[in-house]
N, C-alpha and C positions, 0 to 999 in steps of 0.2 A: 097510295094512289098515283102518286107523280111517276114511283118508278115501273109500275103498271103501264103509263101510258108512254114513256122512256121504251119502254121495252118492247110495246106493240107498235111504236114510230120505228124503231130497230125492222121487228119483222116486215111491213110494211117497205121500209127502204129496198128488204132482201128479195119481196114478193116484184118491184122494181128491175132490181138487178135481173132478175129469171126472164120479166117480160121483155127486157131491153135485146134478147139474142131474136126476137120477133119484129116482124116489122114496126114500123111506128105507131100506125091502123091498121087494123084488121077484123073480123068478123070473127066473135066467138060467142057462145049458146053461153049463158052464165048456168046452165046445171047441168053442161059436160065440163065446164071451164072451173077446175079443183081448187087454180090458184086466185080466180075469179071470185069464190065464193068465198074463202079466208081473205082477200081484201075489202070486199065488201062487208062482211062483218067486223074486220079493224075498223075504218070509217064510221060504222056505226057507230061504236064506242066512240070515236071521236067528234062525231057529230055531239052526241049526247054529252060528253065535256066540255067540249066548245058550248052549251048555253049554259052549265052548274058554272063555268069561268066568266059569263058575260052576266051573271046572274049578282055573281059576287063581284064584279069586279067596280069598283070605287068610281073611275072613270072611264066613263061608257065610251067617248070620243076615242081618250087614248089605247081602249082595250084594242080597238079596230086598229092600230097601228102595231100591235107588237108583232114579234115575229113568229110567235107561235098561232099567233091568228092569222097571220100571213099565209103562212105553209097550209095553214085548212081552209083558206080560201081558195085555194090554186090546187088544192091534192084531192077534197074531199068530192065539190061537186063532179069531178069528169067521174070517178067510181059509178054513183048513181046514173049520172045520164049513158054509161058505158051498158050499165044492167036491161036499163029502156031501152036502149037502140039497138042491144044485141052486136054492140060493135065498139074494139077497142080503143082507146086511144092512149101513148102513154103521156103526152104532153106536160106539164110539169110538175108528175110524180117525182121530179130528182129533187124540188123543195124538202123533201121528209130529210134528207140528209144535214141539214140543216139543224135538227133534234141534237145531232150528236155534241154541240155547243155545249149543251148540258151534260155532256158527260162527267163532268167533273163532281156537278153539285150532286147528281145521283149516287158518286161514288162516294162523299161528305155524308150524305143520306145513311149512306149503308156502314156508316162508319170502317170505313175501309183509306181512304184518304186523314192521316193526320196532322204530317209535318207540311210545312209552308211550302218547300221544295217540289215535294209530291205531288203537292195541287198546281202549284206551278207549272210543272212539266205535264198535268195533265190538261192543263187549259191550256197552252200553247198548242200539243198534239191534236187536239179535240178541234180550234177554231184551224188549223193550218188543213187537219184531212178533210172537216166538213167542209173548208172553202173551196179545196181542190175538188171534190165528188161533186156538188153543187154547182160548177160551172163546165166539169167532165160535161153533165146530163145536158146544161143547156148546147153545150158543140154539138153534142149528138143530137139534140131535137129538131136544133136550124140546119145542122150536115146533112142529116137523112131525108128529110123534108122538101129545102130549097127557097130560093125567096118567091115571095106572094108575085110580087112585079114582072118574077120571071116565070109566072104561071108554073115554077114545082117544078122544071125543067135541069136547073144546074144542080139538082142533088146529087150524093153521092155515098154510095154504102158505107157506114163505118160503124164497128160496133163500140158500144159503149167504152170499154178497158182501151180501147184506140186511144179514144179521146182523152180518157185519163192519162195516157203516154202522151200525147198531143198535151197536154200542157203542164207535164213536169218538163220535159225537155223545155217548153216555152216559157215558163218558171224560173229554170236555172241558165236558161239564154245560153243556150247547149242548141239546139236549132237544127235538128240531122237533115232535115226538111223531106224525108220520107212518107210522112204523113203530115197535112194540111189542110185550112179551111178554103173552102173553094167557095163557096156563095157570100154572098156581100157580108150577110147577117152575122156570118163566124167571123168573117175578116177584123168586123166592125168591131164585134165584141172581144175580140182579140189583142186590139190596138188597147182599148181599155184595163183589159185583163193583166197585158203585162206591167202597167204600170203599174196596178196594186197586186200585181201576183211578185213580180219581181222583187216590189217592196217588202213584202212579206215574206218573198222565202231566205232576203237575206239579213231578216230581222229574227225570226223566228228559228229558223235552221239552226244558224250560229249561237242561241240562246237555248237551244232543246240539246243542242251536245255538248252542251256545257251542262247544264243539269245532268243530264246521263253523266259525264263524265264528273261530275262533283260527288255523287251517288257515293254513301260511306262505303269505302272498300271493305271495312271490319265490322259492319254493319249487321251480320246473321246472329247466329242463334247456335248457344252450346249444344251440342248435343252427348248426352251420357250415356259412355258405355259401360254395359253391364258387366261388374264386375272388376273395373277401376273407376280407383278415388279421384276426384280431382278439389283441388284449392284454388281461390280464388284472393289474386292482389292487385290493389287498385293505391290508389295514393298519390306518392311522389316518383313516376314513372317517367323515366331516361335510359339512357344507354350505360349509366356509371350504377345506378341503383342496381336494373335489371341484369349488367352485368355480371354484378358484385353477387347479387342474389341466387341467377344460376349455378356461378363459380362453386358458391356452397353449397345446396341444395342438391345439384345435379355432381354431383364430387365422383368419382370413381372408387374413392373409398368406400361409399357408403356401399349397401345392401342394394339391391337391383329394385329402383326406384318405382312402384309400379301407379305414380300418382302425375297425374296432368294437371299443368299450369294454368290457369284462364285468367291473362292479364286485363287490366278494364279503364281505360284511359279515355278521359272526351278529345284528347287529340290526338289524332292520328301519327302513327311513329314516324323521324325521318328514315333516311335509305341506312344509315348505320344500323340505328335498333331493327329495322327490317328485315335486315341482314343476320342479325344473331337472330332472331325470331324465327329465321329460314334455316338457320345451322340446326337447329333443336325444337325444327316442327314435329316431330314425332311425340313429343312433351310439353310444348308449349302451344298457345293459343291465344290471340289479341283480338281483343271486341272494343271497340270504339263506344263511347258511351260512360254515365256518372253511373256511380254509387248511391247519388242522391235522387235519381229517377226510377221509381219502380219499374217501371219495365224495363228498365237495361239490368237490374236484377235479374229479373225474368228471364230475360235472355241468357245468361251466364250460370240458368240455374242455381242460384246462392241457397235457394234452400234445401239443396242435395248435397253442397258442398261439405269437404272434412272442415273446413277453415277459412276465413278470410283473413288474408293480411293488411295493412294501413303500412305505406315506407313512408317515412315523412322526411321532408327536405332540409339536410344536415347544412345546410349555408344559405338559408333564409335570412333576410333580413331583419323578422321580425318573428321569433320564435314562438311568440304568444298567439301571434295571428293563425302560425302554420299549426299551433297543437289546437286552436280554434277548429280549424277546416277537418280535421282529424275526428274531433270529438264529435263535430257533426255526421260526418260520414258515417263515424258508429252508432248515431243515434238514427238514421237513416237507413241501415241495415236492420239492427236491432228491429223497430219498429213493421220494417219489410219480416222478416223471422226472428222470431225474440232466443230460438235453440241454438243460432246458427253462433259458433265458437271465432270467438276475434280476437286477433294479435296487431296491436299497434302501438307502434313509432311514436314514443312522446318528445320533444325535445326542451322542456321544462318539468323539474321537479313538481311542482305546486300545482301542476294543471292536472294531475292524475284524479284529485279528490273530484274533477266534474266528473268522472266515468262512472264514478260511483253512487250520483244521482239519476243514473236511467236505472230503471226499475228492472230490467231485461240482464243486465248488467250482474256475471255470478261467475266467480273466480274459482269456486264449487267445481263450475261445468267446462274450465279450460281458458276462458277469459282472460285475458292478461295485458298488460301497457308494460313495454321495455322504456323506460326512461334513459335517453341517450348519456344524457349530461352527469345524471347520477351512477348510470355506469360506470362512464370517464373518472369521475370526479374518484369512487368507489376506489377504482382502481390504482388511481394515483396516491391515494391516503396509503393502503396498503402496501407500497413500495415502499413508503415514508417508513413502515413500521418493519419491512422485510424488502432489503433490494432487491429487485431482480422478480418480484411474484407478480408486477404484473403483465412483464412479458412473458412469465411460463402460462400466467392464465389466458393471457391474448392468442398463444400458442393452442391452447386445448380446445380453444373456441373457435377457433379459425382452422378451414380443412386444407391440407398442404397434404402433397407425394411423397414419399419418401426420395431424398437425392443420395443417391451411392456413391460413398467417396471411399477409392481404394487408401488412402492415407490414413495413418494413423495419429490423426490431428482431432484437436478439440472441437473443429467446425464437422468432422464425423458423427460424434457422439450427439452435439447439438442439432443437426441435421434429424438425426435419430429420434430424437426427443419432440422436435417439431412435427414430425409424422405424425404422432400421436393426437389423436384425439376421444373424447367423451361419448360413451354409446352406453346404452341399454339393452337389457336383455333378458328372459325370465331363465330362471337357473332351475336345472333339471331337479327328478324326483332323487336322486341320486347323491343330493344337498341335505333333503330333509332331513331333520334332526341334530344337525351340526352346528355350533355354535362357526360366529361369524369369525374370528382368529383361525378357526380349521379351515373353514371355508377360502377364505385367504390365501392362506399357505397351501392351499389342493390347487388352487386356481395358479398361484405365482409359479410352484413349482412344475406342478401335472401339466397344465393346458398354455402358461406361459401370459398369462395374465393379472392385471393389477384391479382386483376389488377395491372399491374406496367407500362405497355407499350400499343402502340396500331402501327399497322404499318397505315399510314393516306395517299392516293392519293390526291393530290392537281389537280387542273382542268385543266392542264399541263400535267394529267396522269403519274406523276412521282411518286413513291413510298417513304415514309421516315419514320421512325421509331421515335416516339413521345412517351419521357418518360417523364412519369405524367403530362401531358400538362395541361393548364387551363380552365376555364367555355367556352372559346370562342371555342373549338371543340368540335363538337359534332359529333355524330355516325354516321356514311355511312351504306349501304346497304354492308353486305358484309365485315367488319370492323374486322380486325385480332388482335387480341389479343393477349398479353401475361401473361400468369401468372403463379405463384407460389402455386404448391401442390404436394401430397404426388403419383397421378397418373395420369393417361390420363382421364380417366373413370371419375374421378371427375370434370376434365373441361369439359366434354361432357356436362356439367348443361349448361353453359354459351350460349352450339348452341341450345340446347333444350329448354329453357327457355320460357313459352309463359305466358303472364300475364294474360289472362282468361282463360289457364285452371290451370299456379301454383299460383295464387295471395294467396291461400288459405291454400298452404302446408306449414306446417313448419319445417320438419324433408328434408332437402336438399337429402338425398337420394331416395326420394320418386318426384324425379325431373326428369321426363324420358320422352322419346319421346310421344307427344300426338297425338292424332289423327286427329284434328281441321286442317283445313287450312291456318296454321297461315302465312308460307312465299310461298313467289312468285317466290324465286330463290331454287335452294339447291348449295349447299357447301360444298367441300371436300378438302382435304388437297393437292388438286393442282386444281383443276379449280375454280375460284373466277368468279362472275356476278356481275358488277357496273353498278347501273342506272346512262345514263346521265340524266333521267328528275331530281336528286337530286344533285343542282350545292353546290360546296364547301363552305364551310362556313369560310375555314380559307385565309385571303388574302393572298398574297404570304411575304409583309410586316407583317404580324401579325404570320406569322407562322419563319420569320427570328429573329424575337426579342423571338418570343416561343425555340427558339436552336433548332429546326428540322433541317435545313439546316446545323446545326454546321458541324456532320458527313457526310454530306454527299460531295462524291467525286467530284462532278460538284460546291459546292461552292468555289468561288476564294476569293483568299489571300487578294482582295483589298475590299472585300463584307467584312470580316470577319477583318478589321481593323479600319471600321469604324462603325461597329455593335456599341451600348453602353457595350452592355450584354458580347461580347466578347472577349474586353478588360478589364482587371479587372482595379480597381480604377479607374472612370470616374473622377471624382471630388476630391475623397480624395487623389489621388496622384499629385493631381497641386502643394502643397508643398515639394514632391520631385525632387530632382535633373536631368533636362533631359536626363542626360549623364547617369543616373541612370536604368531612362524607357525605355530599347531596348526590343525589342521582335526579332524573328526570322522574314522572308517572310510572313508566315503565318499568324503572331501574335499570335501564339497558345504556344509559348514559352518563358519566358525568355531569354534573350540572351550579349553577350558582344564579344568584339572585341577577334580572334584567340590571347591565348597567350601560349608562350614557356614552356614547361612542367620544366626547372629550376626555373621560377619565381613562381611556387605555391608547391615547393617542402619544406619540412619543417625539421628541424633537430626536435632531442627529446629537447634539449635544446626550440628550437625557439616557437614547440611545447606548453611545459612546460609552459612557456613566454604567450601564447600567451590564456587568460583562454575562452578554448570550453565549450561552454553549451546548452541544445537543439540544439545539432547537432545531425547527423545520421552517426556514424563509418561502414566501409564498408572495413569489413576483406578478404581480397580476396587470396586465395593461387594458384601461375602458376611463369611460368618458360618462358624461351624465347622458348620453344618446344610448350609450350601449348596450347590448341587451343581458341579462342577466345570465352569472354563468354557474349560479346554484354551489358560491362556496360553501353552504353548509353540506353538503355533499359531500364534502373535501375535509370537513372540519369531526364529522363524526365521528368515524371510525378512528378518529384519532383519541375521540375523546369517550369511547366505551366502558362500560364498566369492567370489564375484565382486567384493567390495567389499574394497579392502585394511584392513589394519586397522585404520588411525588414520581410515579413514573411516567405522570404525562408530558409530552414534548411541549414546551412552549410554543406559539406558534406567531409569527412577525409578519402580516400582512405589509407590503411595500406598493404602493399605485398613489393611480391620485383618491383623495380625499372622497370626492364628490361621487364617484362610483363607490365608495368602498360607505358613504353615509346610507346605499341605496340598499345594500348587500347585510348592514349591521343590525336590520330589525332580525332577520333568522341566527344572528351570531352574538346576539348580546347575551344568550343562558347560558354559552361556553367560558369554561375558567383555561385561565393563562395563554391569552388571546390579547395578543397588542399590532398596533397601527402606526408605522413609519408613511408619512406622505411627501412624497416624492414620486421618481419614477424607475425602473429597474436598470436602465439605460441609463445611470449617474453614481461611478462606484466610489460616491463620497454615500451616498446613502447608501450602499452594499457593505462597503465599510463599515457606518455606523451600526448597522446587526450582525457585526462580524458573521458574515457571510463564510469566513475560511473558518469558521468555528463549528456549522450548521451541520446535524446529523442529514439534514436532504433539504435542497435547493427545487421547489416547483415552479415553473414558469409556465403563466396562462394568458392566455386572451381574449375579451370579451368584444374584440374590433374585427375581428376573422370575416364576418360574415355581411360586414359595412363596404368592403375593398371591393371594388368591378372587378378588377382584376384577380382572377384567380390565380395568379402566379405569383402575387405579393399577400398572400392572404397569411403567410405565417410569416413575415419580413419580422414584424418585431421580437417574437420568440427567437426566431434563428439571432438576430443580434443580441439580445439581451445573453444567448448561451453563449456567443464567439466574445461577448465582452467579459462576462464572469471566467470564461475560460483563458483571459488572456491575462488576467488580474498577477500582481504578485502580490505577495504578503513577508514583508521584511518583520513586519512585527510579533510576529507568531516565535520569533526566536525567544524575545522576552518572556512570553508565554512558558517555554520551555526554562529559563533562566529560573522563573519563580517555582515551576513542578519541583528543580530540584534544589531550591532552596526552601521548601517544603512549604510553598504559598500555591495551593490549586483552586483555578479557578472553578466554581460549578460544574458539573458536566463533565470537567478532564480526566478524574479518578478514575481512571480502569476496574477499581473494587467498589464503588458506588452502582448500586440498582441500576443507576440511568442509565451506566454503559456496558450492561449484563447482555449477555446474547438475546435473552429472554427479553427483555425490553425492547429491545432495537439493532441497530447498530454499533458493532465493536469500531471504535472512533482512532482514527488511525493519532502516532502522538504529535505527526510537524505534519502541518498543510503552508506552505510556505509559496505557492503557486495554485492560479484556478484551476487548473488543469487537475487538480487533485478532488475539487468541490465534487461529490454526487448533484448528480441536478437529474431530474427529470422534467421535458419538455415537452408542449402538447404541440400538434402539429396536425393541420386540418387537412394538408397533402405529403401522402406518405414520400412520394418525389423529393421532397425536400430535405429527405437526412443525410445526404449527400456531402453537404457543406460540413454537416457536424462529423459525422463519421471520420470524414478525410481530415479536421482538426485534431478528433484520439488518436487517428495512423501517425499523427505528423507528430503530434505531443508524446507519442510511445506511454499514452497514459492509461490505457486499458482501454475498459466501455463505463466509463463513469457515467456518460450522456446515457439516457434513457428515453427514446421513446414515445409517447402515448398517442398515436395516431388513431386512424379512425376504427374506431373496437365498434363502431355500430353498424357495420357493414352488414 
């Protein structure tokens, strides 16, 4: 009803505007007069709500004073007495303009106005044009008219839209003086007008183009086109994330990317991010707006999307808050489409078990949490046990060009090897049948590619990922691959492959799609065709002793205890000690019974005492403020079952105490696990874990992300390296003295398990300088190796330093 009579004040205002090109008064027949007759039935309706409003209204006095009773005291009667006299008058019909005040609440009505802004700028608009149009009408009533006193004599034509120019110009105090009031009455009204016209337009003016001009720039709405994908990432959104994230994503290597970005950020990007967003608008797209607000989903169409991603902020302060704000987000999508597939950014181990309390939540359907820290941590244990792997894997992972060096230098071949990265691909009909070793050698030699995996369906239709399996699988219809090259476009060989039309090529580039009929399915990088007439070849027992089932999450702890393969030493450990052979649930770990962090705590003395060799030192700097940096991460893989147990490295935590009492509830089931407290920064305590003895030196930080300054955020790692590496070791001679007077310390024996290739590290026989120590260093800005680097140039001591920067790019 309200916006019924909104609406018919509207027409009414517009029935106005038509009579104003007529004179003021004039004489018309109200049943030749068309626009006569639709105003006077407006009126009527408003008559007849002017008393349902005086009927209801509370207070009868103050109903008489509003301004919508106003405007139908002054608009409604002249209609009627106009119909009786057969003669018009427009007189203060320009009241109706007045209505538009309400245009705001009508559009609140219509649910059309939401945000605060919106109504904002429509009520400044709404009272600034009605007050303009509403004193437009009155110049025009007294202009055209004249004053009473002057018997109607000083009038002067002017039509309506005059007068609205008459007093913007007199508004903005702009003044052309081309058109003017000329009778007392305009003058008078005039003098008035400016004072609150003036006031208003430089209240309102300046306050509406600011609104306009505050208006979300990224404010619209995805729209999807047919026939490309798009993904959607929201989170921790910068210039270093989204950078980082294009750089790989959009790689030149990869395959001709035919998927669109839609970034989703509530704050608007600076002119940097602007700027890359503008280099790579053909692919990417920024929408201002949460994750956590359904319709900014909406907007971004998330339930069309292939994916949403979560980047979480890698130098937060408080890592537990920012995997908080994370887990919400997914719980906030989820809930918005429970199908819609999420990859997110954890930066705490432990915080992963909430994702798996939303019900929506299925690992099944692609779902998945990259744990930063456990990466890292992952990473660094595994150098511990193989130098050097985890920069080949940070290589595989990370997409790099190939850089051509005419030299035939070792930064050549490295160069070469860095190119290389990890793709997928379904391997031709042309495979079928072949055991995985042929397969292999068809690929390395023929097409010039390295197979290393295959993903394998068991006749259970369950999916599992088989690395380098043996002659007993053979190829499916349909068989996804994995392998290792320098781009996508090179593993295209693998789907293309057809043996009567390449049996004959020998140049692998010259390996392209043929024309023959060679398969029966096709194949793309999301719809897979499995015949069942080709039953499995691998039994479910031949494929448990092959480790396929190892990873996978449906295999139980009591499958995988009495596996042979799964336990390490089947046989060679019947002459150790039972109390010795614990594993965890699983069996995937060594393990021992919870003990008290005072009994593995060691003085420098006890230390001293006690001679470490092929151990692993594990320099760690934090405070009781700091945030935790998931040594058991770091502690696992060192302590797996696959390594018997006199082959586990010792391991000599160095920090202070009080961090390391906060870290020792996840590390008290680990065996051969001790606590020097100190600091890394004091090589009386490096000393005392004979640190020049250590199969690998780790150095970490749990203060990285406490620093303001990001350019001191790795100060203590780099000095704790430049101090280890400046160390000498005069006493390692002795060492040597006793090997050949046939007294060897633990560890020293070359013919001892511990210093077998197979174990670990071949332990060189004099470390007599740090400069010899292996260390590996974490470093939260890659910028920073700089200082290390140029210490191995100057020491001529290889690449001892290692590394481990930011892998979670």
């Amino acid at each position: 009803q309200v916006v019924l009579v909104f609406a018919l004040s509207i027409g009414a205002l517009g029935i106005y505007f038509i009579d104003s090109s007529d004179p003021i008064e004039s004489c018309q027949n109200f049943y030749k007069d068309f626009t006569l007759q639709i105003d006077m039935a407006f009126n009527v309706f408003f008559l007849l709500y002017f008393g349902l409003r005086f009927i209801a209204a509370n207070d009868k006095l103050w109903f008489w004073l509003e301004v919508n009773s106003v405007v139908d005291f002054f608009t409604v009667p002249p209609v009627f007495v106009s119909v009786y006299l057969n003669r018009s008058w427009l007189g203060l019909r320009f009241l109706r303009a007045l209505r538009l005040i309400q245009f705001s609440e009508i559009l609140q009505f219509l649910n059309i106005l939401k945000t605060s802004n919106s109504i904002k700028l429509v009520n400044l608009c709404s009272i600034f044009i009605s007050t303009w149009l509403t004193a437009a009408g009155f110049i025009h009533l007294v202009e055209n008219s004249g004053d009473p006193w002057e018997n109607f004599q000083n009038s002067q034509p002017l039509s309506y839209w005059e007068c609205v120019y008459l007093l913007m110009v007199t508004m903005s105090t702009v003044g052309y003086g081309d058109v003017y009031a000329r009778t007392t009455l305009g003058r008078l009204f005039m003098v008035f007008f400016i004072l609150g016209g003036l006031a208003m337009f430089a209240s309102y003016v300046p306050e509406i183009i600011e609104l306009i001009g505050n208006r979300k720039k990224y404010g619209g709405s995805y729209s999807a086109v047919n026939g490309r994908k798009h993904i959607v990432v929201c989170g921790h959104i910068t210039l270093e994330s989204v950078s980082n994230f294009l750089k790989d994503f959009l790689h030149k290597d990869r395959d001709d990317v035919n998927v669109e970005i839609v970034f989703l950020h509530n704050i608007s990007p600076n002119l940097e991010l602007e700027a890359l967003f503008k280099r790579h608008f053909t692919q990417v797209e920024f929408y201002q707006g949460s994750v956590l607000n359904p319709h900014d989903l909406a907007r971004v169409k998330i339930e069309s999307a292939d994916a949403c991603l979560i980047l979480a902020n890698k130098y937060c302060a408080d890592p537990d808050a920012e995997d908080a704000s994370n887990i919400m987000r997914v719980i906030s999508i989820k809930n918005y489409h429970p199908k819609i597939r999420i990859i997110t950014q954890m930066l705490q181990y432990h915080n992963k078990a909430h994702l798996l309390n939303i019900p929506s939540w299925n690992w099944k359907e692609g779902d998945d949490a990259i744990c930063l820290a456990e990466l890292k941590a992952g990473f660094i244990a595994q150098s511990c046990l193989a130098q050097g792997l985890s920069t080949m894997l940070a290589n595989l992972f990370s997409m790099r060009s190939y850089i051509k060096i005419e030299e035939d230098t070792w930064q050549k071949y490295y160069l070469e090897g860095v190119a290389n990265e990890m793709y997928t691909e379904y391997l031709s009909n042309a495979f079928v049948g072949l055991s995985f070793p042929a397969v292999c050698e068809l690929c390395y030699v023929k097409l010039k590619l390295l197979l290393i995996a295959i993903e394998y369906k068991s006749e259970q239709r369950e999916s599992s990922i088989l690395i380098n399996p043996g002659n007993h699988v053979k190829m499916q219809e349909g068989t996804l691959g994995f392998f290792i090259a320098s781009d996508a476009k090179e593993v295209k060989r693998a789907f293309f492959y057809c043996k009567s039309c390449h049996d004959d090529i020998t140049d692998p580039k010259r390996i392209k799609k043929c024309g023959c009929k060679r398969t029966k399915y096709k194949f793309n990088g999301y719809v897979r065709s499995l015949e069942d007439e080709h039953p499995s070849t691998l039994s479910p027992k031949k494929k448990q002793r092959n480790g396929g089932m190892r990873n996978s999450p449906n295999c139980s702890p009591k499958m995988m205890r009495h596996d042979p393969l799964l336990i390490p030493g089947n046989e060679q450990n019947e002459s150790v000690d039972s109390s010795v052979k614990r594993y965890d649930s699983t069996g995937m770990f060594h393990w021992c019974p919870a003990k008290e962090i005072e009994k593995v705590i060691l003085t420098r003395s006890e230390a001293s005492m006690t001679v470490l060799s092929g151990h692993v030192v594990v320099c760690i700097f934090g405070d009781v403020t700091s945030a935790l940096v998931g040594l058991r991460n770091l502690v696992m893989p060192l302590r797996a079952s696959n390594f018997h147990y006199h082959e586990l490295k010792p391991i000599v935590f160095v920090g202070s105490l009080d961090y390391l009492r906060r870290e020792w509830e996840t590390l008290h089931n680990f065996p051969k696990v001790s606590i020097l407290p100190g600091t890394p920064l004091s090589r009386a305590d490096l000393r005392a874990v004979n640190i020049n003895l250590c199969d690998m030196c780790v150095i970490l930080s749990a203060n990285q992300n406490n620093i303001d300054d990001a350019s001191l955020q790795d100060k203590e790692c780099i000095l704790a390296s430049l101090n280890i590496k400046s160390m000498q070791f005069d006493d390692s001679i002795g060492v040597l003295q006793a090997n050949s007077q046939g007294f060897t310390p633990p560890g020293m024996d070359r013919s001892s398990p511990d210093n077998s290739p197979v174990h670990g590290l071949v332990r060189q026989a004099s470390v007599t300088t740090g400069s010899n120590i292996p260390i590996i260093t974490e470093l939260a800005k890659p910028g920073k190796l700089l200082p290390l680097v140029s210490f191995n140039q100057e020491k001529n001591s290889g690449t001892n330093i290692q590394m481990i920067t930011e892998l979670g790019k």
